[in-house]
MARRO-101405 format. One record per residue (C-alpha): residue number from 1; residue in three letters; z, y, x. Coordinates in pm, 1 decimal. Layout:
MARRO-101405
<rec NUM, "ala", <Z, Y, X>>
...
END
This chain:
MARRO-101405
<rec 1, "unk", <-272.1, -2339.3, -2671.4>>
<rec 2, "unk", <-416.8, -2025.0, -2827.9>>
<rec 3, "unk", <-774.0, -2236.9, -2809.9>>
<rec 4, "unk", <-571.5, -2517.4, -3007.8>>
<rec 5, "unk", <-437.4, -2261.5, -3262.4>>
<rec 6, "unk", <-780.5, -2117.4, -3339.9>>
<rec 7, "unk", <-936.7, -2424.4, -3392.7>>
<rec 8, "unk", <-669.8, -2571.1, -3646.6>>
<rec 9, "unk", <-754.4, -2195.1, -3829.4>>
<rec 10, "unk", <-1115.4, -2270.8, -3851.2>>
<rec 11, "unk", <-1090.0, -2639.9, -3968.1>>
<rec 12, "unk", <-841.4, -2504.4, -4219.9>>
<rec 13, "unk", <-1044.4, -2236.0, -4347.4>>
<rec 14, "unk", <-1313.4, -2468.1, -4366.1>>
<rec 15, "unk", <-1152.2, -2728.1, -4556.9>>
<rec 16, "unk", <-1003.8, -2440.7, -4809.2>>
<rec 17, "unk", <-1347.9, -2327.5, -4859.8>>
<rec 18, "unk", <-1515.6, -2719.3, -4927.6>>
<rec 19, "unk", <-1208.4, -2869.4, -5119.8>>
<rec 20, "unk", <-1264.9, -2712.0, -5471.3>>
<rec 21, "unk", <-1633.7, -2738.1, -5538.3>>
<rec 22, "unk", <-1621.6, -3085.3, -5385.6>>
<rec 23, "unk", <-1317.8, -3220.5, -5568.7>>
<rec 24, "unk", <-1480.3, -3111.5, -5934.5>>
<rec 25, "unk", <-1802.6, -3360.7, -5800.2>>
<rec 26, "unk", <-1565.9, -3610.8, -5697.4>>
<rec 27, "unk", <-1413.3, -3602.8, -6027.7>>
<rec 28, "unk", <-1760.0, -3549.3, -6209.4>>
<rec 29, "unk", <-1879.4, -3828.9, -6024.2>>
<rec 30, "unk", <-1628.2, -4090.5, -6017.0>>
<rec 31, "unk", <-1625.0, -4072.3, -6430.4>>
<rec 32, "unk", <-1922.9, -4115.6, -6477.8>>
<rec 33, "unk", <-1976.0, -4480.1, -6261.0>>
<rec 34, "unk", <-1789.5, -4756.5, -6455.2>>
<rec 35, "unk", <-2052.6, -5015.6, -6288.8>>
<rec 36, "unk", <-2100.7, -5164.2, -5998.2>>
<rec 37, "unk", <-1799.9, -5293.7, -5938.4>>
<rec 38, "unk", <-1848.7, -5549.9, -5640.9>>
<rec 39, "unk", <-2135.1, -5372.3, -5459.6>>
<rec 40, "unk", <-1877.6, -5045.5, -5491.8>>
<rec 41, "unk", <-1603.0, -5275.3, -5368.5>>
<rec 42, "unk", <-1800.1, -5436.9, -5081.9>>
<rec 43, "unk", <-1910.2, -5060.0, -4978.7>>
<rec 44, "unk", <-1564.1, -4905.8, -4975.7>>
<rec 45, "unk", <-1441.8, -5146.5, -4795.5>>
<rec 46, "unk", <-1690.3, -5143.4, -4546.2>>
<rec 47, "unk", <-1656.5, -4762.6, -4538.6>>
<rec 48, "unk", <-1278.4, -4783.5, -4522.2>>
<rec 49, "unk", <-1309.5, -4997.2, -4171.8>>
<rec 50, "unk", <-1558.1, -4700.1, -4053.9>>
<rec 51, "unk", <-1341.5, -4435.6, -4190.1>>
<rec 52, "unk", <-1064.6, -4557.5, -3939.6>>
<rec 53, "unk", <-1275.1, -4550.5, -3656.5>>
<rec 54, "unk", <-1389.9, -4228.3, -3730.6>>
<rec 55, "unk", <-1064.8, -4099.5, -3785.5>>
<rec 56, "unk", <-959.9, -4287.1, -3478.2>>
<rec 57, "unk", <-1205.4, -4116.5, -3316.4>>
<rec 58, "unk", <-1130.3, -3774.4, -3460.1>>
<rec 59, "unk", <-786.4, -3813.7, -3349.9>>
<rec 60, "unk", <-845.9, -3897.7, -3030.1>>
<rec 61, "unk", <-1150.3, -3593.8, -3088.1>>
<rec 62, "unk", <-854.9, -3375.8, -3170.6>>
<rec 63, "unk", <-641.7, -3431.2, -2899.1>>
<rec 64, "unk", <-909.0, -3395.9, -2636.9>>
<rec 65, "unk", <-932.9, -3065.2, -2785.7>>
<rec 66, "unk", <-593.0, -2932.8, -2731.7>>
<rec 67, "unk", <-601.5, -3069.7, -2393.8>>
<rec 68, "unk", <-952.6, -2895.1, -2331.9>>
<rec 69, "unk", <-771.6, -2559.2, -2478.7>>
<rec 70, "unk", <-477.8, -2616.2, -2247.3>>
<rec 71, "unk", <-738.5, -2616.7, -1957.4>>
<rec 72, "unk", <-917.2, -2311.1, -2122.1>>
<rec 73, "unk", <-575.6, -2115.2, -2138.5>>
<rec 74, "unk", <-537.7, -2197.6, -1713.9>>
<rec 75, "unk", <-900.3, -2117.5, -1614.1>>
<rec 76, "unk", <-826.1, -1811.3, -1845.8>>
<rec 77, "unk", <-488.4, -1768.2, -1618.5>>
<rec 78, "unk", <-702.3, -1792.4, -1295.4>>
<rec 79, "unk", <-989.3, -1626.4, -1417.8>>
<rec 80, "unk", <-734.3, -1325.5, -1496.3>>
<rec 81, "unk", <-569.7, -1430.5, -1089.8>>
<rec 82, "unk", <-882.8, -1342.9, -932.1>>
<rec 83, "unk", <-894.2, -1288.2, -572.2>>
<rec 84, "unk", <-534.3, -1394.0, -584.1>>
<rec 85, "unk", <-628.5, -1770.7, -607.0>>
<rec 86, "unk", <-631.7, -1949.3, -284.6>>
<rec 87, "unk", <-653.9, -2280.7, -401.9>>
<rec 88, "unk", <-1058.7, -2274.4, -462.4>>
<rec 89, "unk", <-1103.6, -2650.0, -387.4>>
<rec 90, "unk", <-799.6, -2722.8, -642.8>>
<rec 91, "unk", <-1001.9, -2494.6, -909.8>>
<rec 92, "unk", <-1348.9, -2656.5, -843.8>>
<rec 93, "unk", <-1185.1, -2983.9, -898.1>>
<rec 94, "unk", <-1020.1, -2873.6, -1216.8>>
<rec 95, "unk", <-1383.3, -2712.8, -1351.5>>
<rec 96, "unk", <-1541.7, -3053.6, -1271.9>>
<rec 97, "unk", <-1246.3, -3229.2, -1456.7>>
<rec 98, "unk", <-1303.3, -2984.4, -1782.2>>
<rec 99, "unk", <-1667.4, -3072.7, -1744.7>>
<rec 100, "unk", <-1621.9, -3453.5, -1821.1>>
<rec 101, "unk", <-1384.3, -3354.3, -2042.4>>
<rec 102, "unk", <-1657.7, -3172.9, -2246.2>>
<rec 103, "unk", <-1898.6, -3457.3, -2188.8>>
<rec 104, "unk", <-1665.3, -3728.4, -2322.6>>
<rec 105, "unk", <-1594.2, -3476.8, -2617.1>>
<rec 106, "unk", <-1994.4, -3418.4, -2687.6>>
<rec 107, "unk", <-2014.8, -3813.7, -2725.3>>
<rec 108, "unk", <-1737.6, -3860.6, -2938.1>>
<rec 109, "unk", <-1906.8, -3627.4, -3157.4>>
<rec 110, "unk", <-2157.9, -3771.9, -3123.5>>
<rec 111, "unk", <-2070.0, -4095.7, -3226.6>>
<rec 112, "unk", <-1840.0, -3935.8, -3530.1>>
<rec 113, "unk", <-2191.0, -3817.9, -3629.9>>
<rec 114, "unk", <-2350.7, -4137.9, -3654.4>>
<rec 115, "unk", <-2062.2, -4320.1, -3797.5>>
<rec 116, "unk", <-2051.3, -3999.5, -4015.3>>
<rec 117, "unk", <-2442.8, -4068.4, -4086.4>>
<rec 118, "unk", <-2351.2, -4436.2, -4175.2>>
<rec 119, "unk", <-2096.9, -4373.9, -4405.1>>
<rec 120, "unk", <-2325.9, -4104.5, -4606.2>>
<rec 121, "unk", <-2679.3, -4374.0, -4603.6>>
<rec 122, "unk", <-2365.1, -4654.7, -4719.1>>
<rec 123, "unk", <-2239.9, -4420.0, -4963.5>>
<rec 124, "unk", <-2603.7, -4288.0, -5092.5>>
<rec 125, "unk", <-2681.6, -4729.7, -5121.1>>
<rec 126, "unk", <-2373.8, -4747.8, -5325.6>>
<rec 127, "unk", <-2487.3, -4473.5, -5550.7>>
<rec 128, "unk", <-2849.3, -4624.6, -5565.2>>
<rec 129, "unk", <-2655.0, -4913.8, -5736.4>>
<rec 130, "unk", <-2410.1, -4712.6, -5928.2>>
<rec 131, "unk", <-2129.7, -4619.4, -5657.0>>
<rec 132, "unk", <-2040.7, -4257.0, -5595.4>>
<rec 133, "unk", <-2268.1, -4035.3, -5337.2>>
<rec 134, "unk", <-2189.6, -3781.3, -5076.2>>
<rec 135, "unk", <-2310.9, -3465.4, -5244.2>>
<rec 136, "unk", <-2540.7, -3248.3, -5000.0>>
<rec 137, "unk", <-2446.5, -2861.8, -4958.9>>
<rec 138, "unk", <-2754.9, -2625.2, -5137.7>>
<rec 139, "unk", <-2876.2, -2877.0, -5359.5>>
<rec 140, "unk", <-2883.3, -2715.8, -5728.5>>
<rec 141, "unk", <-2932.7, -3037.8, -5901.9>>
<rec 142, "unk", <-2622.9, -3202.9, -5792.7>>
<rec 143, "unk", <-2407.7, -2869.6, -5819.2>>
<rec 144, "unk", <-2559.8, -2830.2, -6220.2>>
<rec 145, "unk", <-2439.6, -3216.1, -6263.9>>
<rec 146, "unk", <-2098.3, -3141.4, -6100.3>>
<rec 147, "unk", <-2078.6, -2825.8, -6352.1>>
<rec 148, "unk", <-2184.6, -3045.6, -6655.1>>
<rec 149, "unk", <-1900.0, -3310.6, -6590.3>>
<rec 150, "unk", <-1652.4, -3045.5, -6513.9>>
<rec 151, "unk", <-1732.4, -2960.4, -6860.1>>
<rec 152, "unk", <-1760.1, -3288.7, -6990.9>>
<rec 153, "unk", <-1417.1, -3294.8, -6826.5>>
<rec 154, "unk", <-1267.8, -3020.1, -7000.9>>
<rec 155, "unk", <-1396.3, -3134.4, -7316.8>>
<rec 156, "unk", <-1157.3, -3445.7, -7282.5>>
<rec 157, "unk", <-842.3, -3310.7, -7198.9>>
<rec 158, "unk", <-643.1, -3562.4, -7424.9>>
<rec 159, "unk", <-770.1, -3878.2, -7157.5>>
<rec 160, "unk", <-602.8, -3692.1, -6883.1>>
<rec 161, "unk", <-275.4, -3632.0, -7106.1>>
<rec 162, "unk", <-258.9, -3941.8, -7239.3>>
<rec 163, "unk", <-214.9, -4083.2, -6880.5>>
<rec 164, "unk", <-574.7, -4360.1, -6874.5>>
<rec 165, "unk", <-666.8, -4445.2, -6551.2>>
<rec 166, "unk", <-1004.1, -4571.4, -6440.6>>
<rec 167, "unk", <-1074.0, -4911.2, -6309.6>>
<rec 168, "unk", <-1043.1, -5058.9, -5965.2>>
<rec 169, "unk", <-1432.4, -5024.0, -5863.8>>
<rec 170, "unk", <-1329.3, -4680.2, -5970.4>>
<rec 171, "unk", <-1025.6, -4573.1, -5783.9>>
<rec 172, "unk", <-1172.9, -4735.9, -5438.5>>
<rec 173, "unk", <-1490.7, -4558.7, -5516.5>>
<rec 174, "unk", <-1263.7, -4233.5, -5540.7>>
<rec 175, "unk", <-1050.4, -4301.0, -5206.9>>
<rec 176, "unk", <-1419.3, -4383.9, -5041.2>>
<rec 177, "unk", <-1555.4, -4059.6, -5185.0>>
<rec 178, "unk", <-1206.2, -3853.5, -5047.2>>
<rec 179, "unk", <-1263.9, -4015.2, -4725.1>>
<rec 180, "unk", <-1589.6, -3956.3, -4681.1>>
<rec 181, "unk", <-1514.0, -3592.7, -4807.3>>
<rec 182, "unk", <-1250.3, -3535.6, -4553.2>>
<rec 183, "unk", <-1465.1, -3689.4, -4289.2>>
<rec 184, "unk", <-1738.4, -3467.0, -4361.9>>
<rec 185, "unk", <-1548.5, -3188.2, -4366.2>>
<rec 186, "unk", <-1408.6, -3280.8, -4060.4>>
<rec 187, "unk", <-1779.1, -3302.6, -3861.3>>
<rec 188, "unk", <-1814.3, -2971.6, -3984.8>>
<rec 189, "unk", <-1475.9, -2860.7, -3812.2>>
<rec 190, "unk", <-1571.4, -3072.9, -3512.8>>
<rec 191, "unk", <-1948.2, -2856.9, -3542.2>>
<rec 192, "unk", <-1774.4, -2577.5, -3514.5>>
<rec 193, "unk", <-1597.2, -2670.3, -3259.4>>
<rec 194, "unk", <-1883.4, -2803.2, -3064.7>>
<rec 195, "unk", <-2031.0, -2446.6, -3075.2>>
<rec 196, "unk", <-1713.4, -2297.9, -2961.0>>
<rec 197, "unk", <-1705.0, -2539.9, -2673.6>>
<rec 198, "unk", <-2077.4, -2462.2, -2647.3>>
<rec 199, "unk", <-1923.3, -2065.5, -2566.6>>
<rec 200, "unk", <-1663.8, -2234.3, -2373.7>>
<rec 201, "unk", <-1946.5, -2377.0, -2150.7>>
<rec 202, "unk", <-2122.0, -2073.2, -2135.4>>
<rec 203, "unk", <-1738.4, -1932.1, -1991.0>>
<rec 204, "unk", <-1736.3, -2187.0, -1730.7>>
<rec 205, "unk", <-2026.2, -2115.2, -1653.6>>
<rec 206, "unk", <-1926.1, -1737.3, -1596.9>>
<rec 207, "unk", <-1635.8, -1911.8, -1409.0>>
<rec 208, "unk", <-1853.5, -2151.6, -1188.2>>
<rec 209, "unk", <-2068.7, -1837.5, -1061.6>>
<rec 210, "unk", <-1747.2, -1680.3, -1015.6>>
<rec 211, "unk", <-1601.9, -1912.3, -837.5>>
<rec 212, "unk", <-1927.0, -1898.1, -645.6>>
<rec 213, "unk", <-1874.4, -1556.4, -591.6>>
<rec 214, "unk", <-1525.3, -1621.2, -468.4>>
<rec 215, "unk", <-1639.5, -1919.0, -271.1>>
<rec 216, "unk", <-1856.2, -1655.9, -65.1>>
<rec 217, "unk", <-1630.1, -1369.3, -53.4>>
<rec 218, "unk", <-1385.6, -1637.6, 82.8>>
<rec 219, "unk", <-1692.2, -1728.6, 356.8>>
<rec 220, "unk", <-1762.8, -1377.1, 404.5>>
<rec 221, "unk", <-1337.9, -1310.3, 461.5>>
<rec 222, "unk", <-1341.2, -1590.4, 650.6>>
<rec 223, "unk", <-1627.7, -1468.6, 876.3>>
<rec 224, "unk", <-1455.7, -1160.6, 857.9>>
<rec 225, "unk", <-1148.0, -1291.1, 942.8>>
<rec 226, "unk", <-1272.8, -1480.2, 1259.0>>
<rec 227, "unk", <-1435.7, -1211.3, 1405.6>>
<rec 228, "unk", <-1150.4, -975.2, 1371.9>>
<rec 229, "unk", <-939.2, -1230.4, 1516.3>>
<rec 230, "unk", <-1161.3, -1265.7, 1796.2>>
<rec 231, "unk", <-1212.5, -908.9, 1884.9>>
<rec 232, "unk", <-789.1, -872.6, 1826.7>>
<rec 233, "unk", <-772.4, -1159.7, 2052.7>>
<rec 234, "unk", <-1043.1, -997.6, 2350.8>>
<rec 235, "unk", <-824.6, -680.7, 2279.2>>
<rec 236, "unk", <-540.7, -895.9, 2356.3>>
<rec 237, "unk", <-635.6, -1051.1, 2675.3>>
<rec 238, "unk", <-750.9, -730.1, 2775.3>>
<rec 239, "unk", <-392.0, -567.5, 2732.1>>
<rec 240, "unk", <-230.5, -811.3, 2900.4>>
<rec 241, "unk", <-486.9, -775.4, 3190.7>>
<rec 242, "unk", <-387.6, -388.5, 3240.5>>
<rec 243, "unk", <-28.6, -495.0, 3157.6>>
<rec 244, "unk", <-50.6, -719.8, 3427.0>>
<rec 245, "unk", <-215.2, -473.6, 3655.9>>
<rec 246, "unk", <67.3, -230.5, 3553.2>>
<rec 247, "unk", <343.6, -467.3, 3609.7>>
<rec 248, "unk", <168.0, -522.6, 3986.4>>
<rec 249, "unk", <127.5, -167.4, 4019.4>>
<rec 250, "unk", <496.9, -111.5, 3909.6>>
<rec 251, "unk", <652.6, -357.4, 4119.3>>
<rec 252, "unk", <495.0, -203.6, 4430.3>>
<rec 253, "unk", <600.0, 119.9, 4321.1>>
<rec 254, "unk", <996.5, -47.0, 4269.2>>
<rec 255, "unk", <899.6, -174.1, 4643.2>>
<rec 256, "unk", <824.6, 148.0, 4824.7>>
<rec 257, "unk", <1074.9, 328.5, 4556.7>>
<rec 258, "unk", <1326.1, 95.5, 4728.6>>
<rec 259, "unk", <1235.7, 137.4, 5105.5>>
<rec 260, "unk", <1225.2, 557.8, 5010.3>>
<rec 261, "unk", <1558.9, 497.1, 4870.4>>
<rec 262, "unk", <1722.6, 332.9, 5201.1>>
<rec 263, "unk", <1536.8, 597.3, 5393.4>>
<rec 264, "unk", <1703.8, 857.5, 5190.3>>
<rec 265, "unk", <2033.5, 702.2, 5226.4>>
<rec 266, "unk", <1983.9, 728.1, 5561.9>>
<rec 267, "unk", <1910.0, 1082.2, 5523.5>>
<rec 268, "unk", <2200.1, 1141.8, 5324.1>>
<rec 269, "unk", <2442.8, 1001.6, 5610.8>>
<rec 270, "unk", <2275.8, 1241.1, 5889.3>>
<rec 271, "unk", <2283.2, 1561.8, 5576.5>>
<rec 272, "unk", <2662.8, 1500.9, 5530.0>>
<rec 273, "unk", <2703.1, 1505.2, 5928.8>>
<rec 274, "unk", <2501.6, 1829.2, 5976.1>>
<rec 275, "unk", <2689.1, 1956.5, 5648.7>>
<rec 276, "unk", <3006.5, 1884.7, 5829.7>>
<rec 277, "unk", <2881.0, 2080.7, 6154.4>>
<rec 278, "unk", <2734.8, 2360.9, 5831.9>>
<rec 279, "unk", <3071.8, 2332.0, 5700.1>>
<rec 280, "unk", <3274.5, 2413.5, 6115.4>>
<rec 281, "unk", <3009.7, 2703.0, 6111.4>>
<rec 282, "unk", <3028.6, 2834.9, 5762.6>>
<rec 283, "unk", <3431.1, 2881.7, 5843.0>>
<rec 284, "unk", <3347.4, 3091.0, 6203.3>>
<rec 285, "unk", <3114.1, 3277.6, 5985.7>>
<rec 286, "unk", <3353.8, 3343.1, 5719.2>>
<rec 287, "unk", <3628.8, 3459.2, 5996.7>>
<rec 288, "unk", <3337.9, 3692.4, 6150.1>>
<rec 289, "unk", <3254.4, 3843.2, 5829.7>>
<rec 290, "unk", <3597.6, 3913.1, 5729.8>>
<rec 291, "unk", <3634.6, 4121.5, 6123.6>>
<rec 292, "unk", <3281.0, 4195.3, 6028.0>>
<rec 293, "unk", <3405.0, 4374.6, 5682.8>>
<rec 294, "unk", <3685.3, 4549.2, 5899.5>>
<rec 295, "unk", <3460.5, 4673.2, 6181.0>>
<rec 296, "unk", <3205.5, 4798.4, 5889.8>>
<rec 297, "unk", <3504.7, 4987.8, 5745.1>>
<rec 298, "unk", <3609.6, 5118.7, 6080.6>>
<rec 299, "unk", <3216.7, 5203.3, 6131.9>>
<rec 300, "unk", <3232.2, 5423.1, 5768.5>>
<rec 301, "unk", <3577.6, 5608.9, 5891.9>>
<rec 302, "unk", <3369.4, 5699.4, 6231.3>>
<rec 303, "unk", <3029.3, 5770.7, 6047.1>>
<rec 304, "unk", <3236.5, 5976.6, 5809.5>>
<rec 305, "unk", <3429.4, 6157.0, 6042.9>>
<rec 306, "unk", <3107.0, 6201.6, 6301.5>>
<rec 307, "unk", <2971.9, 6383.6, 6022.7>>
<rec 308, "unk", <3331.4, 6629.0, 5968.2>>
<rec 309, "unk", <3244.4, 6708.7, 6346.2>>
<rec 310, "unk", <2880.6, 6802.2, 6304.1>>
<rec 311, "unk", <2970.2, 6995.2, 5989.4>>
<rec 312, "unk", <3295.1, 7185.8, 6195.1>>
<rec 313, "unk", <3090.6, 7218.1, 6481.4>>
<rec 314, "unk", <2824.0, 7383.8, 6291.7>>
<rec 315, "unk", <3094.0, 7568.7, 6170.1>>
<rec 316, "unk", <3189.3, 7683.6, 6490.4>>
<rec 317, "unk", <2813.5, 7762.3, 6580.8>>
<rec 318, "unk", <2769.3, 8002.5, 6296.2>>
<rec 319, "unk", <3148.5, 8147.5, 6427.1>>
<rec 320, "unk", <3026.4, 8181.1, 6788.6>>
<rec 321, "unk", <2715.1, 8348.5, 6653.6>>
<rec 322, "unk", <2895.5, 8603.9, 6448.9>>
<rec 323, "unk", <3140.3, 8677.2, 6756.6>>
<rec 324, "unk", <2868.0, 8695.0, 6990.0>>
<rec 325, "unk", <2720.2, 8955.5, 6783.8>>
<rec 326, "unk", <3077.5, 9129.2, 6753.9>>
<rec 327, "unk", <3081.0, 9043.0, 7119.6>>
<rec 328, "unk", <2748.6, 9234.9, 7199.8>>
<rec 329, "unk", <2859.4, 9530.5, 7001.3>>
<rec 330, "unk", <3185.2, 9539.9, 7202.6>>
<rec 331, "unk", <2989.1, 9543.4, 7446.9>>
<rec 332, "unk", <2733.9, 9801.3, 7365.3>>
<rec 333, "unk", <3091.1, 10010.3, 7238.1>>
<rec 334, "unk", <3214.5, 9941.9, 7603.5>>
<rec 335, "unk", <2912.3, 10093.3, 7787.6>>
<rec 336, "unk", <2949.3, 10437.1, 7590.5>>
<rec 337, "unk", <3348.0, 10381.8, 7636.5>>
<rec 338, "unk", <3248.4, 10322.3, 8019.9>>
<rec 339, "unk", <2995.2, 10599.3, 8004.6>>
<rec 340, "unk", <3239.7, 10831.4, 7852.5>>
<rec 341, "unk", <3502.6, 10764.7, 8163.9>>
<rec 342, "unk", <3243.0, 10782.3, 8413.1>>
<rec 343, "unk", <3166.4, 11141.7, 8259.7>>
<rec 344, "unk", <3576.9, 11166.6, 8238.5>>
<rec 345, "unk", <3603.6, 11075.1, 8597.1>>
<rec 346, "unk", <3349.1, 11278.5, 8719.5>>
<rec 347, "unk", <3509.3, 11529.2, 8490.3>>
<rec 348, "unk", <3827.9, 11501.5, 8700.3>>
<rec 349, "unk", <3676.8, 11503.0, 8981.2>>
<rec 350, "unk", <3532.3, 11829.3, 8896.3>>
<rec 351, "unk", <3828.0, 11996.1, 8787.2>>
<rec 352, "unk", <4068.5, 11856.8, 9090.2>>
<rec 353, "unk", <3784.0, 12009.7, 9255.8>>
<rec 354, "unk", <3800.5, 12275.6, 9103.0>>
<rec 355, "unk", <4168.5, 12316.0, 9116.5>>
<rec 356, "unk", <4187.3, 12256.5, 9470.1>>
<rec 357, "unk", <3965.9, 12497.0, 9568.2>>
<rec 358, "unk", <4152.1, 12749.8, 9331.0>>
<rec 359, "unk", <4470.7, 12617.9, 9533.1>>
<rec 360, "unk", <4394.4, 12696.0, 9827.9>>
<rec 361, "unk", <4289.2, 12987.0, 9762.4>>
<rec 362, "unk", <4647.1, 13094.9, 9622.2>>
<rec 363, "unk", <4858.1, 13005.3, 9947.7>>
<rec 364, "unk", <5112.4, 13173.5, 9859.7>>
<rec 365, "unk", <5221.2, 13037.5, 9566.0>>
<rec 366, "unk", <5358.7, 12744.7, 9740.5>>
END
């Protein structure tokens, strides 16, 4: 739609910029040919029926257009898509569609040209024999005779005031010259348009290699795609090889897990009958240890009272020493005591001696 919108723009800039110049030589023109009035009638007429078919044509030109800018405005929308589009067969068909599309408008134009051509050699007969001409952009000649009859125009206001209108050959001349005016400057829109769908072409183009590109990044992802699949899929198999390995392996294990498991029940029975027979001799050994704990106490009160008799008899040692040293000196005090009555005794014996000799030698002091 945007495509549409810019070429309604250009035609109407185009026709703004051709209408004034070419109205004053339509004027010029048309009052100065008063002759002629079956040849002009016989050439309007015949330019009228080519008119329509060009206008026909333009129509049809015109809506071709807007349906080619509706098709610009997608290719735009999956140009701006990218790698997004999946679709590529869907978009190669719609290039090849905008293609004929193009080649159906070139020959329209084509054909509004030579109708177009027509109507300007009809027109330029007509003005041979005194008709109105299509007036050719640059020539100076016709632009100074346009210029001279606007003047000539402007010198004669009071005809236009008073209301006087030309003669039939005249007005059909007119409407042929309008028509042939528009439908030039139409060609010149649709010229315009040709080189903008000249651009466009040079766009799809762009697109087509594009979509080339695409096309063989697609391959390539493709390719790419396969072979990643393929290796994913070898990685696959090869997992579920170990897995099954693992699940073999594993169920073995849950086979001899299960046999160890019945041999440990087994086990278990035979622990909980010798821990029964641990438990009989766990209770002797507690009642020994407790007579055990009372002997060991008895044991301390005789190790501790072994050792009051070694320390009182070592007592008694150091008292036997000390009184067989008192003992000795006794002793030694006994000798001289025993020495001392010996020397007593023989003392006595002296002096009984003694006395009894001195006795008897007194007898008569009995």
């Amino acid at each position: 739609m945007a495509a549409s919108d810019d070429l309604r723009q250009r035609r109407r800039g185009t026709a703004a910029a051709d209408s004034p110049g070419r109205g004053g030589t339509a004027g010029g023109t048309v009052g100065g040919t008063a002759g002629g009035t079956a040849g002009g009638t016989l050439g309007v007429q015949a330019s009228r029926r080519k008119v329509s078919l060009a206008v026909t044509s333009l129509a049809a030109s015109l809506i071709l257009a807007g349906w080619l800018g509706i098709q610009i405005g997608q290719l735009s929308e999956l140009e701006t898509r990218g790698p997004g589009v999946r679709d590529l067969e869907d978009l190669r068909a719609q290039i090849e569609s905008l293609h004929a599309v193009i080649r159906d408008q070139q020959k329209q134009v084509t054909a509004l040209e030579s109708v177009g051509d027509s109507i300007v050699a009809g027109d330029a007969d007509t003005g041979r024999r005194g008709g109105p001409g299509i007036p050719e952009e640059g020539d100076d000649q016709e632009r100074k005779g346009v210029k001279g009859e606007e003047e000539e125009e402007g010198q004669h206001p009071a005809t236009a005031r008073n209301g006087q209108r030309p003669g039939t050959a005249s007005d059909l001349g007119q409407e042929a010259w309008r028509v042939a005016r528009e439908l030039h400057k139409q060609l010149t829109a649709i010229k315009t348009d040709m080189r903008r769908i000249t651009g466009l072409q040079e766009e799809v183009s762009g697109l087509r290699q594009g979509l080339s590109s695409l096309v063989e990044r697609a391959d390539e992802l493709d390719a790419e795609t396969a072979r990643r699949l393929g290796a994913a899929i070898a990685a696959n198999v090869e997992s579920l090889a170990e897995l099954r390995l693992a699940g073999e392996r594993a169920e073995r294990r849950s086979d001899s897990l299960a046999a160890e498991v019945l041999e440990l029940r087994a086990s278990q029975g035979e622990a909980a009958e010798r821990l029964g027979v641990l438990a009989a001799g766990r209770a002797a050994l507690l009642r020994a240890a407790a007579g055990a704990s009372g002997a060991a106490l008895r044991l301390e009160a005789l190790r501790a009272d072994a050792a009051a008799a070694e320390r009182f008899a070592d007592e008694l040692a150091g008292r036997v020493g000390v009184l067989a040293g008192h003992v000795g000196v006794l002793e030694g005090h006994v000798g001289v005591l025993e020495g001392h009555a010996t020397r007593a005794d023989d003392l006595a014996g002296e002096v009984t001696r003694r006395v009894g000799g001195a006795w008897r030698g007194h007898p008569g002091q009995d």
